[in-house]
C-alpha atoms as an extended CHARMM CRD file, in Angstrom:
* protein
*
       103  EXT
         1         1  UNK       CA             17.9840000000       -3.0120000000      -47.8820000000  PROA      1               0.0000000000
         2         2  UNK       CA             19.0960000000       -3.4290000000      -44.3580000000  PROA      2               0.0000000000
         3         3  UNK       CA             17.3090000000       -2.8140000000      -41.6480000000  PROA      3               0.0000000000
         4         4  UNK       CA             18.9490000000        0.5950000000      -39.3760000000  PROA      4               0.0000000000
         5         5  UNK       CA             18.9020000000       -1.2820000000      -36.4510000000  PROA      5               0.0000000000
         6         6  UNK       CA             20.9200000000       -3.7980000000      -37.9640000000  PROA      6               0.0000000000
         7         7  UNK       CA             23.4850000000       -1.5350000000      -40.0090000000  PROA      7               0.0000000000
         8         8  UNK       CA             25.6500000000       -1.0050000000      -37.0940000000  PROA      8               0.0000000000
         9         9  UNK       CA             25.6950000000       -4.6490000000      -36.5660000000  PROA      9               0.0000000000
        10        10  UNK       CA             26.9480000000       -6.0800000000      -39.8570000000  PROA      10              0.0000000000
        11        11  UNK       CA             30.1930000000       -4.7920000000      -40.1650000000  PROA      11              0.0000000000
        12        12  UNK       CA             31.1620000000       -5.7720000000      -36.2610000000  PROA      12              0.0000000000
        13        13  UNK       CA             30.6360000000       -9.4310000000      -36.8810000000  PROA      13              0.0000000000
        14        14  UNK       CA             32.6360000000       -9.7250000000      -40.5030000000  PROA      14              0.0000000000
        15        15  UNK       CA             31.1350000000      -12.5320000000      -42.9290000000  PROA      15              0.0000000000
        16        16  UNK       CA             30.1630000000      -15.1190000000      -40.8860000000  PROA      16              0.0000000000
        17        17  UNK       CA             27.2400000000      -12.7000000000      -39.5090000000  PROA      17              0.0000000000
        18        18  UNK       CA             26.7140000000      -11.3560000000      -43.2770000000  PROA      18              0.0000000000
        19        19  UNK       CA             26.0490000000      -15.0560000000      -44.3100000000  PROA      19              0.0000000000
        20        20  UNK       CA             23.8020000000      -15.6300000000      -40.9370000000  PROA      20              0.0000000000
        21        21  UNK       CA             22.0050000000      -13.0030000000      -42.1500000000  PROA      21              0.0000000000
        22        22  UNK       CA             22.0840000000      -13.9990000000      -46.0130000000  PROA      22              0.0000000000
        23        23  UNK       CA             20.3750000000      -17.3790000000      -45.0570000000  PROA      23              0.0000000000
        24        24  UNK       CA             17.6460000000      -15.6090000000      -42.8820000000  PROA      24              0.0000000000
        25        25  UNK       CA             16.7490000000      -13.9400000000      -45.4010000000  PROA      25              0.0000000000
        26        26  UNK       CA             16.4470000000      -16.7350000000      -47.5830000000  PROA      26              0.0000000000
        27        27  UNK       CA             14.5700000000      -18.7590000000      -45.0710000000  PROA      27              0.0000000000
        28        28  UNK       CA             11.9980000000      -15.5720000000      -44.7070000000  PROA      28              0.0000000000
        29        29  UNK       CA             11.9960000000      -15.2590000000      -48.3110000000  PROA      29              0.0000000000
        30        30  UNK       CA             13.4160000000      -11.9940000000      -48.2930000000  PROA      30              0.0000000000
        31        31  UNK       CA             15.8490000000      -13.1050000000      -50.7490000000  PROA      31              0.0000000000
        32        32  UNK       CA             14.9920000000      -15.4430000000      -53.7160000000  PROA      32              0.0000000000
        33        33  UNK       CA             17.0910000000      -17.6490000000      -56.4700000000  PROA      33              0.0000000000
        34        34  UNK       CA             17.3680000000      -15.7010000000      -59.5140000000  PROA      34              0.0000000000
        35        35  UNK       CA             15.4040000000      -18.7020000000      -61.5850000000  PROA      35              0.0000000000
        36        36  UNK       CA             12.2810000000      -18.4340000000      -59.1170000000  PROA      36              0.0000000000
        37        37  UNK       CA             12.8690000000      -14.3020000000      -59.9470000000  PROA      37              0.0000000000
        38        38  UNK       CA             13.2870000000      -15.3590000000      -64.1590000000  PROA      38              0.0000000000
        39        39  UNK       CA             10.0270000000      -17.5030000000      -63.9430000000  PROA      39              0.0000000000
        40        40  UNK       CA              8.0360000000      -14.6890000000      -61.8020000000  PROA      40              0.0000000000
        41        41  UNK       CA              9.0430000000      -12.0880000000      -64.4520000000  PROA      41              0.0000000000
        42        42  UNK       CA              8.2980000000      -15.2800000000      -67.2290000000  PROA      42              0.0000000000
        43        43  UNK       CA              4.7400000000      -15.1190000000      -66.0460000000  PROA      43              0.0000000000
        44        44  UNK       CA              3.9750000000      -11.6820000000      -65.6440000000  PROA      44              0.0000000000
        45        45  UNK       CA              4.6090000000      -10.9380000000      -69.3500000000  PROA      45              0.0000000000
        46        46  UNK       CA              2.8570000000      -13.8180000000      -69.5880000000  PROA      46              0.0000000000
        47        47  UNK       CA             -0.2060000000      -12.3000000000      -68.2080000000  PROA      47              0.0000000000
        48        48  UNK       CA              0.1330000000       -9.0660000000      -69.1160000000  PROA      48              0.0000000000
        49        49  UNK       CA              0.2830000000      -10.1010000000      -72.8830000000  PROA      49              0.0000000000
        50        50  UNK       CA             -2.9670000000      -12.0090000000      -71.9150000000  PROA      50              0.0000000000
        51        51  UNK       CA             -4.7610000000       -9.1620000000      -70.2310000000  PROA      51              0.0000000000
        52        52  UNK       CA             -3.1710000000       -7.1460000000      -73.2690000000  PROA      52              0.0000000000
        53        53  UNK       CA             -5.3710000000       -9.4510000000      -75.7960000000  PROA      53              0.0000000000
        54        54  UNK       CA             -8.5410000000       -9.7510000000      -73.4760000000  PROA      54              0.0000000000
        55        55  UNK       CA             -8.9170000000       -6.2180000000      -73.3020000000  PROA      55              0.0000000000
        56        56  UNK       CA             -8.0860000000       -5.3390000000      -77.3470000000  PROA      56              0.0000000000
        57        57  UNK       CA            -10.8840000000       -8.2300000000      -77.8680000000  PROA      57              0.0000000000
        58        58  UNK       CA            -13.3600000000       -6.4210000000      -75.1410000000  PROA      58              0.0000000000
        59        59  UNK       CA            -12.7820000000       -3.1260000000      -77.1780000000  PROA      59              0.0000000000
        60        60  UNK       CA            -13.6380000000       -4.5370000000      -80.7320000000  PROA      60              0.0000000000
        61        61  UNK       CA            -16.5410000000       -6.5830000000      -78.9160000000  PROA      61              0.0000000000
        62        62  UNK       CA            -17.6310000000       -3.0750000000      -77.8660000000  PROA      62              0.0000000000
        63        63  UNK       CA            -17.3840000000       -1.5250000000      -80.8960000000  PROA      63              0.0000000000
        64        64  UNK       CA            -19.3720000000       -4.2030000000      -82.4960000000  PROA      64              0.0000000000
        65        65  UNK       CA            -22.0860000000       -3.9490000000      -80.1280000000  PROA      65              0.0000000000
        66        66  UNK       CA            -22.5860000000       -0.0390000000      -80.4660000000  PROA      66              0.0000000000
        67        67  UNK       CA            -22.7670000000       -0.8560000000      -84.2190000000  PROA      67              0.0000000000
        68        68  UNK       CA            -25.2210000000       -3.2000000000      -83.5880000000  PROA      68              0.0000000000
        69        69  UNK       CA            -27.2350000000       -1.2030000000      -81.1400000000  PROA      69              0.0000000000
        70        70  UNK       CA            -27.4150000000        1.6550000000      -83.9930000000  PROA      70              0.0000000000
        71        71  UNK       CA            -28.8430000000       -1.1960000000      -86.1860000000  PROA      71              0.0000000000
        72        72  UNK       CA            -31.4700000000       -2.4650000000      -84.1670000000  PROA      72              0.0000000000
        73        73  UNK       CA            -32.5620000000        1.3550000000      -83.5250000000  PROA      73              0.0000000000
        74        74  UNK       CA            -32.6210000000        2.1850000000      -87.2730000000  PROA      74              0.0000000000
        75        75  UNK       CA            -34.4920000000       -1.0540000000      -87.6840000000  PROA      75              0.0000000000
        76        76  UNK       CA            -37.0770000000       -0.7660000000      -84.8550000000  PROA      76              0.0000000000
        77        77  UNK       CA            -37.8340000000        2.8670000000      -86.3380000000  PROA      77              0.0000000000
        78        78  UNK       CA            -38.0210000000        2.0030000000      -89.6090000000  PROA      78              0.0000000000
        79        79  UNK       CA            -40.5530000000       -0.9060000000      -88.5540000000  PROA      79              0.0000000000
        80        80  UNK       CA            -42.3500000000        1.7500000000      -85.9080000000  PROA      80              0.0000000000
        81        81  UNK       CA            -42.7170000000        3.8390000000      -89.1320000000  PROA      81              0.0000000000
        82        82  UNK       CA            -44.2910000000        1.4250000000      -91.2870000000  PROA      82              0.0000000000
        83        83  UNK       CA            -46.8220000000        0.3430000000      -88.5340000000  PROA      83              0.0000000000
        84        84  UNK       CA            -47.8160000000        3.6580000000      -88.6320000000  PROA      84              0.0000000000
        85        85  UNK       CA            -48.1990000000        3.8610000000      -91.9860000000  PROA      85              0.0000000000
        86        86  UNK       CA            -50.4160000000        1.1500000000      -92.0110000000  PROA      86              0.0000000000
        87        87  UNK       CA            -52.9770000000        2.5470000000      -89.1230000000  PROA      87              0.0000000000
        88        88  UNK       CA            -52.9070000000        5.3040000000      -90.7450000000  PROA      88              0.0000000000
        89        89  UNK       CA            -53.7970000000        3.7800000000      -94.0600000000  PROA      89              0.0000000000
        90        90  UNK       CA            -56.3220000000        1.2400000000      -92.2620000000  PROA      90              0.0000000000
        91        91  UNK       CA            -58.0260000000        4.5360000000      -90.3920000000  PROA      91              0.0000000000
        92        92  UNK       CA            -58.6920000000        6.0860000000      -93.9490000000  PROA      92              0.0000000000
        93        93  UNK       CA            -60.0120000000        2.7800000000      -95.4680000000  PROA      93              0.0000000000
        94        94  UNK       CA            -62.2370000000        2.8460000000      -92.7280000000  PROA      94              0.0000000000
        95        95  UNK       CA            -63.8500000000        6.0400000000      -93.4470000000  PROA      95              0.0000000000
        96        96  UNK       CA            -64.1930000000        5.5990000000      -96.4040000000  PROA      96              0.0000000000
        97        97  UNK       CA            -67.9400000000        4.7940000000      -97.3370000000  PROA      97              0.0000000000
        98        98  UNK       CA            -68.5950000000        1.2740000000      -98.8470000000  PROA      98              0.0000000000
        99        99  UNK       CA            -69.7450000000        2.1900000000     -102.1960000000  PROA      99              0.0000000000
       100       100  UNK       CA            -66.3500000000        4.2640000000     -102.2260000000  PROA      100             0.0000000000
       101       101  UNK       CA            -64.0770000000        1.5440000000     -101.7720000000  PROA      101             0.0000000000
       102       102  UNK       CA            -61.1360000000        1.3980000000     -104.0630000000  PROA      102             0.0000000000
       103       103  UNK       CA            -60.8750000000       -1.9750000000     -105.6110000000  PROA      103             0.0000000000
């Protein structure tokens, strides 16, 4: 896009001032070879197919963890439970009188 303040100047200096102003563009980088634009575009599919895979990976990895973290809390109260079991079982052993003892 050209600047306003240059749009009245283009067409009053023909193509010698549309080239001057097609290489300063270039040299500001304005303006860049259609490879350099093919190899840009190259790479950003490039990492967005690679951001694409990290993130599918992060969301399995996540899903694996909440399964995992529903495991270990089944698990810790199932071993909470039988703890208690056993105090409790221990408590009434306890009481009971030594001639009572079950063998």
């Amino acid at each position: 896009m050209v600047p306003a303040e240059l749009a009245g100047w283009i067409p009053q200096t023909g193509a010698t001032g549309v080239l001057l102003l097609a290489v300063i563009w270039v040299l500001r980088g304005k303006i860049i070879p259609r490879a350099m634009h093919d190899e840009v575009r190259a790479d950003r599919d490039t990492y967005r197919a690679a951001a694409e895979t990290s993130l599918k990976a992060s969301a399995e990895m996540s899903s694996h963890v909440g399964s995992l973290t529903t495991a270990v809390g089944q698990l810790t109260a199932a071993v909470e439970q039988q703890a208690q079991t056993q105090r409790e079982t221990l408590a009434l052993v306890r009481q009971l009188a030594p001639g009572q003892r079950a063998a």
